[in-house]
C-alpha positions, 0 to 999 in steps of 0.5 A, spaced: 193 779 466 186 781 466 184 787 464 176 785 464 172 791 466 166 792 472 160 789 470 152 791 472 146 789 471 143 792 465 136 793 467 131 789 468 134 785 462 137 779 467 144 781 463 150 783 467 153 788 461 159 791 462 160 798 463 162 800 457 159 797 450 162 796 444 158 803 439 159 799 433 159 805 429 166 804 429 166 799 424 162 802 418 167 801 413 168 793 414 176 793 415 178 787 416 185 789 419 179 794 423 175 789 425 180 784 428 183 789 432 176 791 435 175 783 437 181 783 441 180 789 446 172 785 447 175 780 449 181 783 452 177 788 456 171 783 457 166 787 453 161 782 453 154 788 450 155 791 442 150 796 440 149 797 433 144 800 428 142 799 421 144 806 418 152 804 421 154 803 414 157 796 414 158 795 421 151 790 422 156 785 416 162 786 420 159 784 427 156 778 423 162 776 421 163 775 429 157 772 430 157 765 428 162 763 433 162 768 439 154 770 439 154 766 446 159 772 447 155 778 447 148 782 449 147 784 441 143 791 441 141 794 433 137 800 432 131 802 427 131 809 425 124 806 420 118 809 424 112 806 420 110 798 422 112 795 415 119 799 415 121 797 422 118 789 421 123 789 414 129 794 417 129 788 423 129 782 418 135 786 414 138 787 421 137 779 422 140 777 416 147 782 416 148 780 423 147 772 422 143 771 428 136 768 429 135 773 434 137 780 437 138 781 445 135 789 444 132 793 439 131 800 439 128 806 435 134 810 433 134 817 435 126 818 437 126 826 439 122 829 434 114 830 435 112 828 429 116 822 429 113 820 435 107 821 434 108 815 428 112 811 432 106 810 438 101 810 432 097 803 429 101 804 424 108 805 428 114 802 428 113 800 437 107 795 433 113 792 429 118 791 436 113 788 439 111 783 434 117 782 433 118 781 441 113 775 441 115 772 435 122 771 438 126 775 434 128 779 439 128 779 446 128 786 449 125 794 446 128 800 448 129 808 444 135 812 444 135 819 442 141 825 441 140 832 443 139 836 449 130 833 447 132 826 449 131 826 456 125 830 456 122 825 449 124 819 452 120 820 458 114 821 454 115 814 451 115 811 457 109 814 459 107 810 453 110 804 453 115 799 458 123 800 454 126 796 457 132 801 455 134 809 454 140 812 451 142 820 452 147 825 451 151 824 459 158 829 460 159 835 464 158 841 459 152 838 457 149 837 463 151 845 465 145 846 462 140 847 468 134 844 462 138 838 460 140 837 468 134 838 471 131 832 465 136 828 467 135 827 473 128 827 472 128 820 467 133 817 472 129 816 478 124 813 473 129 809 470 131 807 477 123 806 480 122 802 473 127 798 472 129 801 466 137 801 463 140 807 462 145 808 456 149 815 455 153 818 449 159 823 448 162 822 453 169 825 452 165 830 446 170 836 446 166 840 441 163 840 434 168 840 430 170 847 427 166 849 421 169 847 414 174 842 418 175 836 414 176 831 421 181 826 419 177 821 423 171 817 425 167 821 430 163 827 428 165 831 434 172 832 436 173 829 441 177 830 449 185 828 446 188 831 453 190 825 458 187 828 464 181 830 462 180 824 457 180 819 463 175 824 468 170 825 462 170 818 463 170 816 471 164 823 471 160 816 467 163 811 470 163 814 477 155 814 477 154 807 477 146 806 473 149 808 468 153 804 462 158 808 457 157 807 450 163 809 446 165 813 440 164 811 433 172 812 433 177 806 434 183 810 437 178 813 442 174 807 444 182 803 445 183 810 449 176 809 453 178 802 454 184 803 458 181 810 462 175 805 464 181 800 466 183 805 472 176 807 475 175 803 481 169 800 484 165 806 489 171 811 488 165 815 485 164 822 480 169 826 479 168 833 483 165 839 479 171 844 480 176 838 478 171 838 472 171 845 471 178 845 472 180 840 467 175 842 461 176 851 462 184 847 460 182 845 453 175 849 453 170 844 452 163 846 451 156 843 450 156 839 444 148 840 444 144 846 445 137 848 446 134 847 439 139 845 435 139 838 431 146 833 431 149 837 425 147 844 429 141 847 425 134 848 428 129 841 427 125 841 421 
């Protein structure tokens, strides 16, 4: 029996992605055994979109070695986090030859959040001026920019301003958006998104918390994740439910197997899970907002 996942147009790209992608984090250590169980639920859940970055340890190899029989399969996103054009232009090729392919479907500037960063992004000597030159060479057909934190929104919509991404990626859960500053942000780069054809990409779905400090997590995910069934299924149908929206999912395999089958039993127009459903089901296992205003990934103040 097919388990193949709901499908949307991603943006204006012309390719129906399924809901959620494939976050190739998972894969950073190259394990065989892992790698081969990762295939298996892509092809088993329809996955046709993966998303991975050249900072992902050795994840870029490991899908490369899927490439050369499956890359009709798959929309193929990577990440530059190189901000300046030389860096960006060699970081592409790199990517290129790691993902034994000729060409990505998507490019993006990894984490773009911080002013300065920006500023040498958009600059003449900027990592935008290599994304489009490596657009028009047909090395890739698609640019977009990520970013984490409670900044994201609210410093995509200045890249917007600057130039026309073809995608976004944000934080998007129900502690996070408590937040009235980061609710008011995502709705605002929403309906531009919308007006502009823009795909929109959303991160942390079921994000519990920061791990406690000093813990040592014996997992791949650097937040500790929902693990309550009810309240893992309702952070992902809250993603789910509004349905522009596309579920990347956790650098952990356990949870992106535990995403597939929460994704599985969310049914077309059954819509967001209601706010006190929420409340009710996170107040249980005392979720809180894995960002806050100010506060970089691992909890301190940007420099």
């Amino acid at each position: 029996m097919s388990k193949a996942l709901l499908r949307r147009a991603f943006g204006s790209t012309g390719h129906d992605s399924s809901r959620v992608i494939f976050g190739a984090a998972a894969l950073m250590a190259d394990n065989p055994k892992a790698n081969e169980r990762a295939l298996s639920l892509l092809v088993e859940y329809g996955i046709n979109h993966i998303d991975v970055a050249a900072a992902y340890g050795k994840a870029e190899q490991a899908v490369g070695r899927w490439m050369p029989e499956h890359r009709a399969r798959f929309f193929l996103a990577s990440k530059t986090g190189e901000r300046t054009y030389q860096g960006a232009r060699e970081q592409i090729h790199r990517s290129l030859e790691r993902l034994q392919c000729e060409q990505l479907d998507l490019i993006q500037f990894h984490n773009l959040t911080q002013a300065a960063d920006h500023a040498q992004a958009f600059s003449d000597d900027g990592c935008l001026r290599a994304a489009i030159e490596a657009r028009d060479e047909g090395l890739v057909r698609f640019i977009g920019v990520t970013g984490h934190g409670t900044r994201a929104p609210e410093m995509h919509l200045r890249s917007l301003e600057r130039f026309a991404f073809d995608s976004v990626l944000f934080p998007y859960n129900f502690p996070m958006l408590a937040q009235p500053g980061y609710a008011r942000d995502v709705t605002a780069l929403v309906d531009v998104c919308a007006e502009r054809g823009v795909a929109l990409q959303t991160i942390k779905a079921v994000a519990r918390r920061r791990w406690a400090q000093g813990h040592e997590p014996g997992r791949r995910c650097w937040y500790e994740p929902i693990e309550e069934p009810d309240a893992f299924e309702r952070a992902i149908h809250f993603v789910l439910g509004r349905e522009s929206l596309f579920l990347s999912s956790s650098s952990d395999l356990v949870i992106f197997e535990r995403t597939l089958a929460a994704a599985a039993s969310w049914a077309e127009g059954s819509g967001v899970p209601s706010d006190e459903a929420m409340r009710e089901a996170l107040a249980r296992i005392d979720a809180q907002p894995l960002f806050l205003p100010g506060l970089d990934e691992v909890g301190r103040a940007p420099a």
